[in-house]
C-alpha positions as CSV (number, residue, x, y, z in Angstrom):
1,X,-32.0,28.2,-29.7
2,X,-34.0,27.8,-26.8
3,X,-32.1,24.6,-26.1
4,X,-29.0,25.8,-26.6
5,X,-29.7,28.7,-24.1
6,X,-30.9,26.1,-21.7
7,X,-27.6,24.0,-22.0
8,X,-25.6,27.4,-20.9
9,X,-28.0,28.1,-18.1
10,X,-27.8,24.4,-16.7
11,X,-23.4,24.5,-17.7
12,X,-23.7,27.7,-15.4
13,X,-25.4,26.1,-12.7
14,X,-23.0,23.1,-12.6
15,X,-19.7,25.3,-12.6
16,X,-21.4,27.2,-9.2
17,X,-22.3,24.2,-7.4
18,X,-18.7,23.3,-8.4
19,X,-17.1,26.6,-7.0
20,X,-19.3,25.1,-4.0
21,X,-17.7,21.9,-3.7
22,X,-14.3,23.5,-4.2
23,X,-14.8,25.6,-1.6
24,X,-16.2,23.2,1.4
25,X,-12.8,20.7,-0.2
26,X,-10.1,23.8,0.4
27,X,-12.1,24.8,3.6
28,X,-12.1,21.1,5.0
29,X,-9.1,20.5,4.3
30,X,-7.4,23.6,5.5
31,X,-9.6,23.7,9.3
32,X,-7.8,21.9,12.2
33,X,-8.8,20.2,15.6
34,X,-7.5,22.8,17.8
35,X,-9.6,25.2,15.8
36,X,-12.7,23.1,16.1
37,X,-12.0,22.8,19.7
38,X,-11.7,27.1,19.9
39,X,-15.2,27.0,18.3
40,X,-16.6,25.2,20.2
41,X,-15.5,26.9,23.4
42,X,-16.7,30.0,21.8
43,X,-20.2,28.7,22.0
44,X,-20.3,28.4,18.0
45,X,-23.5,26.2,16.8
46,X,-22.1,22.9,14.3
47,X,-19.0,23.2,15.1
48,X,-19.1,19.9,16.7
49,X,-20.2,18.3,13.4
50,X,-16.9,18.9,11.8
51,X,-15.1,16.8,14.1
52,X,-16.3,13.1,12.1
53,X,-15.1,14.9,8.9
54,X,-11.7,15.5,10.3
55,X,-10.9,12.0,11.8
56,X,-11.6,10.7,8.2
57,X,-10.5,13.7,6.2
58,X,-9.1,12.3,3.1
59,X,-12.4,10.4,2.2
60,X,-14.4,13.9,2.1
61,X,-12.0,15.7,0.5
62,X,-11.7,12.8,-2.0
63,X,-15.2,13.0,-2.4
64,X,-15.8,16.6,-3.2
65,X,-13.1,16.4,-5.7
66,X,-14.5,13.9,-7.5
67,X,-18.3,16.0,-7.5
68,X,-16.5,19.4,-8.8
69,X,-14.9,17.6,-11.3
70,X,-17.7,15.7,-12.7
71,X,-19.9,18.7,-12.6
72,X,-17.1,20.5,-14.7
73,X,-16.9,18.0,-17.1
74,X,-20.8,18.2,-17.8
75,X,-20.6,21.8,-18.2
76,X,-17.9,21.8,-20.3
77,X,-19.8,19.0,-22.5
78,X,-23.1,21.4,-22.5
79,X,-20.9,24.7,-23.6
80,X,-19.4,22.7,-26.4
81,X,-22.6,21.6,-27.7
82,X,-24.2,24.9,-28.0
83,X,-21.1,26.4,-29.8
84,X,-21.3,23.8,-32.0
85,X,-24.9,23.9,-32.7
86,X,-24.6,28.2,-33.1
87,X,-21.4,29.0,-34.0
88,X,-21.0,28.9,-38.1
89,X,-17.4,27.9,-39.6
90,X,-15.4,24.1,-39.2
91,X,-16.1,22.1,-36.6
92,X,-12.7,22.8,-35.3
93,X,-13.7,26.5,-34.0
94,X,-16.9,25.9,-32.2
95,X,-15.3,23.3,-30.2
96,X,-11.8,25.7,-29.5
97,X,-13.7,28.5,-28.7
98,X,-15.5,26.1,-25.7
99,X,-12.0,25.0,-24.8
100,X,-10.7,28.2,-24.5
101,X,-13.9,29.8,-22.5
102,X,-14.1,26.4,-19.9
103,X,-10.6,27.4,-19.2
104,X,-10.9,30.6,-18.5
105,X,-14.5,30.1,-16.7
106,X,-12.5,26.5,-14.4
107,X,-9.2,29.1,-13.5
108,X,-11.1,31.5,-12.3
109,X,-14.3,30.0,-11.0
110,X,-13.2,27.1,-9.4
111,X,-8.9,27.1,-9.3
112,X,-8.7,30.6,-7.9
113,X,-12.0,32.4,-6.4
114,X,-13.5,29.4,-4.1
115,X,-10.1,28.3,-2.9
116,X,-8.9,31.8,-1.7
117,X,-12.6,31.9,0.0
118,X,-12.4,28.8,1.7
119,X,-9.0,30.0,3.2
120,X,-10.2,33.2,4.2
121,X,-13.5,32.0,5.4
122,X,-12.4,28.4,6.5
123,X,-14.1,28.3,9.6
124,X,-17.6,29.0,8.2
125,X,-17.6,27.3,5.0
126,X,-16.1,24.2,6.7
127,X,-19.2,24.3,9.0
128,X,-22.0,24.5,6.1
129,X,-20.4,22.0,4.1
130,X,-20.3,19.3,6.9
131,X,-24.1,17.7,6.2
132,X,-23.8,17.8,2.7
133,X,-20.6,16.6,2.6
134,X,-21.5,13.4,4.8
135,X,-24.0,13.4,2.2
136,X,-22.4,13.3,-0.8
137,X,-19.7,10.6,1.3
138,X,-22.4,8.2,1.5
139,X,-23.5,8.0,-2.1
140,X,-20.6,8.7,-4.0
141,X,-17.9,7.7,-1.5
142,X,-17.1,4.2,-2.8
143,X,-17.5,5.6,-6.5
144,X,-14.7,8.0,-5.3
145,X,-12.5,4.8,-3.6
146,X,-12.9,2.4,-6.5
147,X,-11.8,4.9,-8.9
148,X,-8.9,5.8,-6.5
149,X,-8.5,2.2,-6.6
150,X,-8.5,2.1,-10.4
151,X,-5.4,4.7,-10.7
152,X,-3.5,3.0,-7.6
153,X,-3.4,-0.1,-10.1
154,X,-2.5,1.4,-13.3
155,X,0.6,3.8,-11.5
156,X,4.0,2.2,-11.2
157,X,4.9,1.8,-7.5
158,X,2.5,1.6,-4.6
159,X,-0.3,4.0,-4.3
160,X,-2.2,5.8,-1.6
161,X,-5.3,4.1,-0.1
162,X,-7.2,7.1,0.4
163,X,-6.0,9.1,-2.7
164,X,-2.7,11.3,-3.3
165,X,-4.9,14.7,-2.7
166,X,-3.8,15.3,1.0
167,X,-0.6,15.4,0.6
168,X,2.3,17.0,2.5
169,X,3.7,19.2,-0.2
170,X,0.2,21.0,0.2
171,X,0.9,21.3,3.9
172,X,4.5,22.7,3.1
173,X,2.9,25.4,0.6
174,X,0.3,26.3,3.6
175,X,3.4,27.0,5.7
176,X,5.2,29.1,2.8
177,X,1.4,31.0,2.4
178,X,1.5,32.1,5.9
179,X,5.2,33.3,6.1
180,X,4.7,34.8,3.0
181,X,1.3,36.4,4.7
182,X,3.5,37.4,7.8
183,X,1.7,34.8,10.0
184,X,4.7,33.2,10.9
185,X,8.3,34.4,11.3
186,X,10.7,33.2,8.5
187,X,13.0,31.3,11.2
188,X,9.4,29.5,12.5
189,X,8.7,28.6,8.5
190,X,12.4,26.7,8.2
191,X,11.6,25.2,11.6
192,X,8.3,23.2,10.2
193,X,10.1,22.7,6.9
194,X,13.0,20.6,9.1
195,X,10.1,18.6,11.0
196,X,9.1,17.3,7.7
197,X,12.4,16.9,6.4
198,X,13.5,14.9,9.9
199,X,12.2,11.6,8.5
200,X,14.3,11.5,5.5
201,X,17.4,12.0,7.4
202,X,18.9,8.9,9.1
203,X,21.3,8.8,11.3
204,X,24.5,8.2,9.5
205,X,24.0,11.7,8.5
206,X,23.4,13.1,11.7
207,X,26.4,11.0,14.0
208,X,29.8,12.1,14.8
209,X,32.0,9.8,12.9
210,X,34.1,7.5,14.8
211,X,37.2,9.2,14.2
212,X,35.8,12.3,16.1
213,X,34.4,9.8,18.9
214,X,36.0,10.5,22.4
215,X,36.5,7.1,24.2
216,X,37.4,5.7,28.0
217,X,38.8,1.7,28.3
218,X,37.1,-0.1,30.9
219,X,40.2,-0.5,32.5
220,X,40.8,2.7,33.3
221,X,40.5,4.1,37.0
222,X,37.5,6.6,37.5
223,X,40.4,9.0,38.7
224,X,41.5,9.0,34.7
225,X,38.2,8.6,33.6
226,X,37.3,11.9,35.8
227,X,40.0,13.7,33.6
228,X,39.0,12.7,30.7
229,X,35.4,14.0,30.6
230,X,37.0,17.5,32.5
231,X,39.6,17.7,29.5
232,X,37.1,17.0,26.8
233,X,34.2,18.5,28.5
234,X,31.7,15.4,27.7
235,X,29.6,14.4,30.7
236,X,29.1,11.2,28.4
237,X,31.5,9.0,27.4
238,X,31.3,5.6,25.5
239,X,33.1,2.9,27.2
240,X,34.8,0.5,24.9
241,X,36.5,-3.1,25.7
242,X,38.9,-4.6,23.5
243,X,38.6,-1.7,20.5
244,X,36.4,0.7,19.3
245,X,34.3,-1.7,17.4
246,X,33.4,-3.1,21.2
247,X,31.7,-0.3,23.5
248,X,30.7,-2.1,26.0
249,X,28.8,1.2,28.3
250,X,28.5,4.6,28.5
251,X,30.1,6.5,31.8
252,X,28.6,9.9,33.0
253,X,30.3,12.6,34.5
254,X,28.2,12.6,37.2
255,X,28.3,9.0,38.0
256,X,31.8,9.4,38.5
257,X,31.7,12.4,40.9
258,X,29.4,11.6,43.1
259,X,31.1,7.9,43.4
260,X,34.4,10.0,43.8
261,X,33.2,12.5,46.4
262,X,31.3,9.7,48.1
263,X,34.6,7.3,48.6
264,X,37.8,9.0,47.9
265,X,39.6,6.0,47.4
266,X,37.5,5.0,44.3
267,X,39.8,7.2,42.1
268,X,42.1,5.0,42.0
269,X,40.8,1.5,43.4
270,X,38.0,1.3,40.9
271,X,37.5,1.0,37.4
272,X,35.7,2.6,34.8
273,X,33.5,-1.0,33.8
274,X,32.4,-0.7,38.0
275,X,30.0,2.8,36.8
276,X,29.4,2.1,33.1
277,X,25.5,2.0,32.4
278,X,24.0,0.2,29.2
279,X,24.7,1.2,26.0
280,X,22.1,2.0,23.1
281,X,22.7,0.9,20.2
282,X,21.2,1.6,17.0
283,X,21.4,1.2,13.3
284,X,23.1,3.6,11.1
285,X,19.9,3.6,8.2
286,X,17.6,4.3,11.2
287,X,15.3,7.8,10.6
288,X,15.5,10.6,12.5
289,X,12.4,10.5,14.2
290,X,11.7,7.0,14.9
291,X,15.7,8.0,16.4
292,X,14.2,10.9,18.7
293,X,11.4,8.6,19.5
294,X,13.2,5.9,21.1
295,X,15.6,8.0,22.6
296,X,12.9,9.6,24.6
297,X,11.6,6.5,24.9
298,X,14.7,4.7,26.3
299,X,15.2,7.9,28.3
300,X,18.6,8.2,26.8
301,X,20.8,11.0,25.5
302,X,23.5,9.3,23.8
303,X,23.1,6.4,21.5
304,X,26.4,4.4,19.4
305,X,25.4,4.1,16.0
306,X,26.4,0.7,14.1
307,X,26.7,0.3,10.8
308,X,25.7,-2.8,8.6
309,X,28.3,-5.1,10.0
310,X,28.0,-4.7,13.5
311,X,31.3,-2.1,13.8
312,X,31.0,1.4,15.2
313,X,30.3,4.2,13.1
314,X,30.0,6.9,15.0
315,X,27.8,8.3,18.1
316,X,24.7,10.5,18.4
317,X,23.0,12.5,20.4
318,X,19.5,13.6,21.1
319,X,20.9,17.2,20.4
320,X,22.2,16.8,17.2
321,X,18.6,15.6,16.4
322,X,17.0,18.5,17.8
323,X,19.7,20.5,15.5
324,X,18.3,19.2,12.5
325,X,15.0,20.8,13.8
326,X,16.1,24.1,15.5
327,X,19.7,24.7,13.9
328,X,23.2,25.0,16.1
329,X,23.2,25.0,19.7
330,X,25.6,27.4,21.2
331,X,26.4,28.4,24.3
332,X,27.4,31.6,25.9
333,X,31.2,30.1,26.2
334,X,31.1,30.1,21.9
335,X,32.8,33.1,20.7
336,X,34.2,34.0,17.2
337,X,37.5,32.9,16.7
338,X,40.0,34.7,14.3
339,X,41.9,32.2,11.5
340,X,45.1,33.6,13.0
341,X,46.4,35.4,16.3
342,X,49.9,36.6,16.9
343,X,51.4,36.2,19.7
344,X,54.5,37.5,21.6
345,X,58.3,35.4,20.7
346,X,56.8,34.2,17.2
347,X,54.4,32.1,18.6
348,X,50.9,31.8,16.6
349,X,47.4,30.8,17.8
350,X,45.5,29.9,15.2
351,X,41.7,28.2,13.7
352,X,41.8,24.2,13.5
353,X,39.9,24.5,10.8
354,X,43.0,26.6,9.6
355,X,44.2,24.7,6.2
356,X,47.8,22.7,6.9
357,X,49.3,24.4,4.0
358,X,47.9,28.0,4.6
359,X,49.7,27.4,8.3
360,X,52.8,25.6,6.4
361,X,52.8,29.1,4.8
362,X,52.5,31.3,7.5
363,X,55.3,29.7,10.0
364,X,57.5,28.6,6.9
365,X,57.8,25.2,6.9
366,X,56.8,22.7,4.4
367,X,53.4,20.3,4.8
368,X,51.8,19.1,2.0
369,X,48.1,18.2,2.7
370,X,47.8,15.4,0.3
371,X,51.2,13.8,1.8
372,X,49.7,14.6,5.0
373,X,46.4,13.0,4.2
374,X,44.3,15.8,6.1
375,X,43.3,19.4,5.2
376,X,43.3,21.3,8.8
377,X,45.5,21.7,11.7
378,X,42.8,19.9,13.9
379,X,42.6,16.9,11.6
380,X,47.1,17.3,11.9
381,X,47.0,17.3,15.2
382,X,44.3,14.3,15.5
383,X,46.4,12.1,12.4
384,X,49.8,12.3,14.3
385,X,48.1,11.6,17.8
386,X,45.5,9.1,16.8
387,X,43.4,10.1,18.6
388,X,40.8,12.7,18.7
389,X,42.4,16.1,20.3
390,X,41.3,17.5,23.2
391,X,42.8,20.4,25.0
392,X,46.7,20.0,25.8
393,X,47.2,17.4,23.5
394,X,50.5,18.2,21.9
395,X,52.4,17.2,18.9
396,X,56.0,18.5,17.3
397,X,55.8,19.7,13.8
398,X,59.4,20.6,12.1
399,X,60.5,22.4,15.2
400,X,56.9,24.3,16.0
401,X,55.3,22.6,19.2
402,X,50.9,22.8,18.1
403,X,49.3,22.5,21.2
404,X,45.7,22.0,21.1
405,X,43.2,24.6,23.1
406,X,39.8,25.6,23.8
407,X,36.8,23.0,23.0
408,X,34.5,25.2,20.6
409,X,30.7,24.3,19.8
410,X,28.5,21.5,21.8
411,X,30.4,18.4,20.1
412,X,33.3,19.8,22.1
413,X,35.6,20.0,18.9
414,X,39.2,21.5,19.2
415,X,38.3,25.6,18.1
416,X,42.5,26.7,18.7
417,X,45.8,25.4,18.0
418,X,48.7,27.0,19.8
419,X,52.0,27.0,17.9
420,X,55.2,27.9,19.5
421,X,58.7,27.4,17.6
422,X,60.5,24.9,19.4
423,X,63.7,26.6,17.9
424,X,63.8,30.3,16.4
425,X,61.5,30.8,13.9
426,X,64.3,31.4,11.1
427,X,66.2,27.8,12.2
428,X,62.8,26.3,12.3
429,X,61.9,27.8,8.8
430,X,65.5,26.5,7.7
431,X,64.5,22.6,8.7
432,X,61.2,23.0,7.2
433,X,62.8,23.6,3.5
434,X,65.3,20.8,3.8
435,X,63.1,18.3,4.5
């Protein structure tokens, strides 16, 4: 009996120094630089000694993981053995009734108590567990790594040299924690969930396709190349030579003013190729942020995405990066626009996202969207054109002139389509049925 008692004293003991452990691993791992850097300033003592743990964090953590669980494991070993040595019956109950008791006692004692204290009291438990973490690094650290070593080899796939324990779907449940703890604003928590999320998004996903792509020739004059970027409202605009699969440059708005204002006769004299600057290129698999990185790096705002075989697929910004991170940029000039506006003498203005055959409806004529091979009025007016709309583009539809308006959002894209019956709207309704 006296044994027995023993072996639960001695299981106690282990499962405390592993609430420790558990503790100093939630508390290391939760404690930052900036906040060992406020300590400091605040005059506190050993705050300094957390810093070595923090440029090698996964190794301590590793380590104090690997310590709570041994220690549990022991006491769970000495708790069996007393059961089974006092409790009467099969063998089968001694040993379920430890089971069911370690559970309990590693829940409570070490998967809920010590981790919610090491992330109230982070700070402080961080600090008392630096020296005998260091400790415990230098004579059970490579235990810890050749074990880690161990599971890398026997798990499909390539592991994690320093363990799979800090990992960032922990950092992404820290974030949840404090919005859900009102530490951060909800908006602030979907914000640090899209910086995490930036480098699985590549830029295919994030380019305006080149069918949306506004373009200038390199033959054109800067007087025409001047209009262009006032009608579309881009101050940059690829430059392409022989076809769209050829940009040769990008021209910029201001470029061509300040050459215009400086020499008048430029408008018409030079061409577009004489102001072009370089174009960046880069591949359509390319992620995110290794995107936003050389962007910033090449100092550039507009970049031509290509696609495996070298042809253009599209264009990017560093804006619609920072979208993925912040959400849509709008401007004070973005307003709500309804589907549909009447006007005076039957004319219509309408949403080019407005579905061909809801408009087909409305004016009574007859467009089929499948015959049609688009869905909206913008992608009508862009199909018949061939070119991506811009304001006062113009195309004839079964005697109703659409005339494309106001540039809505920061890509620019056509927001209204003015429709005006060519003939009166009965006539007009009349040719529609007969075609």
């Amino acid at each position: 009996m006296t044994a027995d008692v023993s072996s639960l004293v001695v299981a106690a003991v282990l499962v405390v120094v592993a609430a420790v452990l558990v503790a100093g691993e939630t508390a290391i791992a939760r404690v930052s630089r900036a906040r060992i850097d406020e300590l400091q300033r605040e005059g506190v003592r050993r705050a300094g000694a957390l810093r070595p743990l923090l440029e090698d964090r996964a190794r301590y953590v590793n380590v104090l993981l690997f310590l709570h669980m041994l220690l549990f494991v022991a006491a769970t070993v000495l708790v069996t053995r007393a059961f089974l040595d006092n409790l009467a019956g099969p063998t089968w109950w001694p040993m379920l009734a430890a089971v069911l008791v370690m559970i309990v006692v590693g829940y409570v004692a070490l998967g809920v108590a010590p981790r919610t204290l090491g992330v109230q009291h982070a700070d402080r438990i961080a600090i008392r567990m630096a020296t005998p973490a260091r400790a415990a690094a230098a004579v059970f650290g490579p235990l810890a790594q050749l074990l880690i070593l161990a599971g890398n080899a026997l798990t499909p796939g390539k592991g994690y040299r320093q363990g799979p324990f800090a990992t960032q779907a922990e950092l992404r449940e820290l974030v949840d924690m404090a919005e859900a703890d009102d530490l951060i604003e909800d908006d602030e928590r979907q914000m640090i969930h899209s910086v995490f999320e930036l480098g699985d998004t590549i830029a295919r996903e994030l380019m305006v396709p080149r069918t949306e792509m506004v373009f200038v020739e390199q033959t054109k004059t800067l007087r025409q190349a001047l209009s262009l970027a006032l009608r579309s409202g881009f101050s940059r605009i690829p430059v392409i030579g022989e076809n769209i699969d050829d940009v040769v440059g990008v021209v910029y708005l201001k470029d061509l003013v300040r050459r215009t204002f400086e020499h008048h006769d430029a408008e018409q004299s030079e061409r577009v190729a004489s102001l072009m600057r370089p174009v960046f290129l880069v591949p359509d698999s390319k992620s995110a942020d290794e995107l936003l990185r050389d962007m910033q790096s090449a100092r550039v705002h507009l970049a031509v995405v290509v696609d495996e075989y070298g042809g253009t697929a599209g264009l990017v910004t560093i804006e619609d990066v920072v979208e993925e991170i912040v959400g849509e940029i709008t401007d004070e000039y973005d307003t709500e626009v309804p589907e549909v506006d009447t006007l005076a003498h039957g004319a219509y203005r309408v949403h080019a996202r407005m579905h061909v055959e809801d408009f087909a409806d409305l004016v009574g004529i007859s467009l089929d969207a499948e015959e049609e091979g688009v869905d909206t009025i913008g992608g009508l007016l862009a199909k018949r054109l061939g070119r991506v709309p811009i304001p006062g583009a113009r195309i004839t539809v079964q005697g109703w002139d659409l005339t494309a308006e106001s540039a809505a959002g920061r890509r620019n894209r056509i927001g209204t389509v003015l429709a005006e019956p060519v003939t009166p709207v009965e006539e007009a309704a009349e040719e529609g049925n007969h075609d």
